[in-house]
C-alpha positions in Angstrom: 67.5 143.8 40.3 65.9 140.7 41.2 63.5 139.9 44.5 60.8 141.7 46.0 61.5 144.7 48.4 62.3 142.6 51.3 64.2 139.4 50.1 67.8 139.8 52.2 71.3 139.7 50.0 73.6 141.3 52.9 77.3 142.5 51.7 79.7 142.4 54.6 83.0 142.4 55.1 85.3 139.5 56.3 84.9 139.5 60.0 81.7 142.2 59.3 78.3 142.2 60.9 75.5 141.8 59.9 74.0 144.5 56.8 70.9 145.9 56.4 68.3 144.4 54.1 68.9 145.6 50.6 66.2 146.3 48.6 65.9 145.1 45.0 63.3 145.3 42.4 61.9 143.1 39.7 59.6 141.1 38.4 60.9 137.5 39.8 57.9 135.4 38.9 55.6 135.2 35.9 52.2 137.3 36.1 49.1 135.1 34.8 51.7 133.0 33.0 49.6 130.0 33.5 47.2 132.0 30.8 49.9 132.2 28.2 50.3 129.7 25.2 53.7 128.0 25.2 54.8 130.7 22.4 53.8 133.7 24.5 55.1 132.0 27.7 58.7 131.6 26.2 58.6 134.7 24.9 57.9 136.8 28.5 60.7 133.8 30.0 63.2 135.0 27.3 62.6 138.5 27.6 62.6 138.6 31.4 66.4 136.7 31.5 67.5 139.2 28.9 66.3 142.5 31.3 68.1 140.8 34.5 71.5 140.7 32.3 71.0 144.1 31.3 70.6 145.2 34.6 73.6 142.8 35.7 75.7 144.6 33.0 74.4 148.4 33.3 73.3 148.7 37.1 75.3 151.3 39.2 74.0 148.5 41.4 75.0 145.6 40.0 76.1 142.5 42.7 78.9 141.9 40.7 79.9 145.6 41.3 79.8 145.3 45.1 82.8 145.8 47.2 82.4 146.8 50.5 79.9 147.2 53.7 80.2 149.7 56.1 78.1 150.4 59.3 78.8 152.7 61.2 78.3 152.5 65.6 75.9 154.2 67.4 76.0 157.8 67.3 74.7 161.0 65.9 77.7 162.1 63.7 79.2 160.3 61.3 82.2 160.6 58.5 83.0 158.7 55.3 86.5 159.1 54.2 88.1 157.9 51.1 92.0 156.7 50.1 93.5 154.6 47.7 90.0 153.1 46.6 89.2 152.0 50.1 86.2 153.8 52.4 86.6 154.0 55.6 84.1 155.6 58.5 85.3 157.7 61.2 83.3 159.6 64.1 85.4 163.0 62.9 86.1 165.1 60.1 89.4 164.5 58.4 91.2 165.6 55.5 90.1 162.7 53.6 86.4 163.3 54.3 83.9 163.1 51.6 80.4 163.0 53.1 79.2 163.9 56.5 75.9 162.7 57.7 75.0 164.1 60.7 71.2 163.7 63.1 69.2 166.6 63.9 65.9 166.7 65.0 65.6 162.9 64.7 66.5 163.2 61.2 69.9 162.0 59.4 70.9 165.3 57.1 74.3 165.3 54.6 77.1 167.4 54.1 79.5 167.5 51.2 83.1 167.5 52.3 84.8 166.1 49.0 85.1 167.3 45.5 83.3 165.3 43.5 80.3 163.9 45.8 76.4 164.1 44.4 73.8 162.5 46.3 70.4 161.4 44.9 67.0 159.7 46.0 64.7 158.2 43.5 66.9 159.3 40.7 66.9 163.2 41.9 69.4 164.9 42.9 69.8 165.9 46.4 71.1 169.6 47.5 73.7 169.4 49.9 72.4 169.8 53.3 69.4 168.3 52.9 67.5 165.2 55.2 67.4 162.0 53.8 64.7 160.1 55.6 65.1 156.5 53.7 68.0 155.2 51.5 69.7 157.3 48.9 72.8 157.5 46.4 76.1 158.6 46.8 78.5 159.1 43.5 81.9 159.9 44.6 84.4 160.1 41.5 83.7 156.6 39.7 82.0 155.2 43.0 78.6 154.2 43.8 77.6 154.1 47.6 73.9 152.8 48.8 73.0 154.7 52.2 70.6 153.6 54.7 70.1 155.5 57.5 68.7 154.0 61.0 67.4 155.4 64.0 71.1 155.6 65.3 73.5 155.0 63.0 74.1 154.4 58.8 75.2 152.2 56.9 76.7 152.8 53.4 77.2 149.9 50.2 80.0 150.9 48.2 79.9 149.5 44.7 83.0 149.9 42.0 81.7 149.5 38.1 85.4 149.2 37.5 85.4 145.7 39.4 86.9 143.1 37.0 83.7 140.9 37.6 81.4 143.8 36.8 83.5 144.8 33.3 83.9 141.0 32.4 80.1 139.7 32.6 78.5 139.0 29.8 74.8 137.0 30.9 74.1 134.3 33.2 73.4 130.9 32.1 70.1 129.0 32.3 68.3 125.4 31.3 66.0 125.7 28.4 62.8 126.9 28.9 60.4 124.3 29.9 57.1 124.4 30.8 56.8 120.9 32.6 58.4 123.0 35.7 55.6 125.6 35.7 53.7 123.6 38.3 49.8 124.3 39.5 50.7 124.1 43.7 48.4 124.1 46.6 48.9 126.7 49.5 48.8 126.2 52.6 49.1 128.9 55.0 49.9 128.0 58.6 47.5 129.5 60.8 50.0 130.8 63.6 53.2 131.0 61.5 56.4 130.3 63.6 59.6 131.7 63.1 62.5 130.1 61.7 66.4 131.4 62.4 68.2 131.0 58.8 72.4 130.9 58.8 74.1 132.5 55.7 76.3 131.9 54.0 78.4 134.4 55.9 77.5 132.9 59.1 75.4 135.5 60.1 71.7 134.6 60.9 68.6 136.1 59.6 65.1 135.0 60.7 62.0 134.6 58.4 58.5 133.3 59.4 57.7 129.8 58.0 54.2 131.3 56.2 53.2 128.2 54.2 53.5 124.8 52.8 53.5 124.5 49.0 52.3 121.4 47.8 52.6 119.8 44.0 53.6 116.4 42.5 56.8 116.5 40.4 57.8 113.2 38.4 55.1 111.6 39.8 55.4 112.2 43.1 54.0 114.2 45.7 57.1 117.4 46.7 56.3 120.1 49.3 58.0 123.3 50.0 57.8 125.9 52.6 57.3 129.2 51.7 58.6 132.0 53.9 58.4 135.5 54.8 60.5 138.3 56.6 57.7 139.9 58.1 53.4 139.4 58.3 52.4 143.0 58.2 54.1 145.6 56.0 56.1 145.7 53.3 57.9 142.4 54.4 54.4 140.6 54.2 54.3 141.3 50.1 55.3 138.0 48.4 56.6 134.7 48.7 59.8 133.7 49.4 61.1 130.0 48.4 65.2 129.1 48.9 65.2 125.3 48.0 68.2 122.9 47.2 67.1 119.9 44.8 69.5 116.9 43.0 71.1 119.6 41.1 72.8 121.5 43.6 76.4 121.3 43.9 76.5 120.0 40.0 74.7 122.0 37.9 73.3 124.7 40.1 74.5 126.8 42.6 75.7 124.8 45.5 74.4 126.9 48.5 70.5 126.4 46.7 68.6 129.1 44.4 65.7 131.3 45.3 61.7 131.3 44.2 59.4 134.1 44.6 56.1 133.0 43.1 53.3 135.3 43.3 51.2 134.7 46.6 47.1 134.8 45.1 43.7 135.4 47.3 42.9 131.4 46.7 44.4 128.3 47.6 46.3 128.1 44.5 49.8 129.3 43.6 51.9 128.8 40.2 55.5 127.8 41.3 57.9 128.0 37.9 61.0 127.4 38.3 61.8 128.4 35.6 62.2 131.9 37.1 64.5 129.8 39.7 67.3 132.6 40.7 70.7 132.2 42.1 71.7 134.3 45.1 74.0 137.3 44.7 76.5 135.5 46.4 77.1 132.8 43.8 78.5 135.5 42.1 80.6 137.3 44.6 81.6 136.0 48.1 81.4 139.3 49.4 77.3 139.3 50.0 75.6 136.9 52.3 72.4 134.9 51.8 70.3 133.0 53.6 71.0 128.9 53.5 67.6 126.9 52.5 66.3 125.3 55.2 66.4 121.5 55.8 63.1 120.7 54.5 63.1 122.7 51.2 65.9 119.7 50.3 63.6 118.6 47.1 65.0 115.3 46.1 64.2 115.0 41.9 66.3 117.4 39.8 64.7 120.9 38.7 66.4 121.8 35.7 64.3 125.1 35.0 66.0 128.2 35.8 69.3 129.3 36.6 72.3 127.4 36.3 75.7 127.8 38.2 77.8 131.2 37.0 81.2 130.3 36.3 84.0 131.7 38.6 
């Protein structure tokens, strides 16, 4: 899927709180594109929008396959139960139990209850009874559930490949490649970075440092964004993370803004193409919740490079 490992797209529930960071992988900017001849460049461009449809389509993942979020409260024990197509968590063992997850020794471990429940981690199977340290995979009949464990409670994604949105989509829509939005930028990293509290579009709130200004002249003037990140040290520190608006919004892209990661170098220089501009999951179902652009990534010339609003 698309982002780097730490780039938020939350799914909640109407009235939910706020979800875990999801992680998603894939290649969101171009690497060395600027060294590519317009044929080559094209060609990566085309096959890159081609792979994030595939994965769109195929993904036990998918965002349009995502239905429901469900954390669970503080505690040491904890129950999924299932009815009717709906999962619901309880703090004891039922007759419509599927999974039990339960803390020992500081670690969460699983049980089986139901009939048809595997788990996995890193695409391998999981024997019943076993710790799961980090995130894993539940399958439970035609369901796929994302869990991520905490220090005191877990949080499961539940994703249905029998959604109609998941079964209808086809590919997402996009400008014409064009290389006049592959833009040479200048990077300016902020020496004490200050932290910035971004509303979603969920109304929850999720704070990012501001890292950087990005500066570049598009249509013959001088444009500046400011790229952010979740976190300075670990695995929140790798990459940069761009959510702009521009004279498109609202009309021929997304209206809440679209997302950039472009690939953060050891110089002063950074290539920003947005052509690999990407809408957030939740322009393509309501149900996830993504963080707003801030007021001064409000670019006012027209980027028509990247993705274009999805239909629905």
């Amino acid at each position: 899927m698309r982002g780097s490992l730490w780039i938020l797209m939350m799914l909640v529930l109407a009235g939910g709180c706020a979800a875990p960071e999801v992680e998603q992988v894939s290649d969101a900017s171009p690497v060395e594109a600027v060294e590519l001849d317009d044929a080559a460049w094209t060609a990566a461009l085309i096959e890159h929008r081609q792979e994030i449809d595939e994965e769109f389509r195929t993904s036990k993942e998918s965002p349009m396959a995502g239905t429901q979020y469900l954390k669970s409260e503080p505690g040491d024990e904890v129950y999924l139960a299932f009815q009717d197509g709906v999962f619901e968590l309880a703090d004891a063992a039922g007759p419509l139990a599927q999974i039990a997850a339960t803390k020992k020794q500081g670690t969460w471990h699983w049980q089986k209850l139901g009939q048809d429940v595997a788990c996995t981690v890193d695409g391998e199977e999981v024997a019943d009874g076993s710790a799961l340290e980090g995130p894993a995979g539940f399958d439970i009949g035609t369901f796929h559930l994302s869990f991520y464990p905490s220090e005191d409670r877990v949080t499961y994604i539940v994703f249905d490949p029998e959604r109609p949105e998941m079964t209808s989509f086809e590919h997402l829509l996009y400008f014409p490649p064009d290389r006049y939005f592959a833009v040479d930028a200048k990077l300016v990293v902020h020496p004490e970075p200050e932290t910035i509290e971004m509303p979603t579009t969920r109304n929850l709130i999720k704070t990012f440092y501001r890292y950087a200004a990005i500066e570049f002249e598009l249509d013959g003037d001088k444009q500046q964004l400011t790229a952010l990140k979740s976190e300075l040290t670990g695995e929140g520190s790798k990459g940069l993370f761009i959510a702009f608006r521009d004279a498109t919004t609202g009309r021929e892209t997304y209206g809440a803004g679209r997302y950039l990661e472009p690939e953060e170098t050891h110089d002063s220089r950074v290539l920003l193409d947005f052509n690999y501009a990407y809408n957030p999951y939740c322009a393509y179902n309501e149900r996830w919740s993504c963080p707003l652009p801030p007021a001064e990534n409000r670019l006012p010339v027209p980027i028509r490079a990247g993705e274009r609003s999805f239909p629905g």
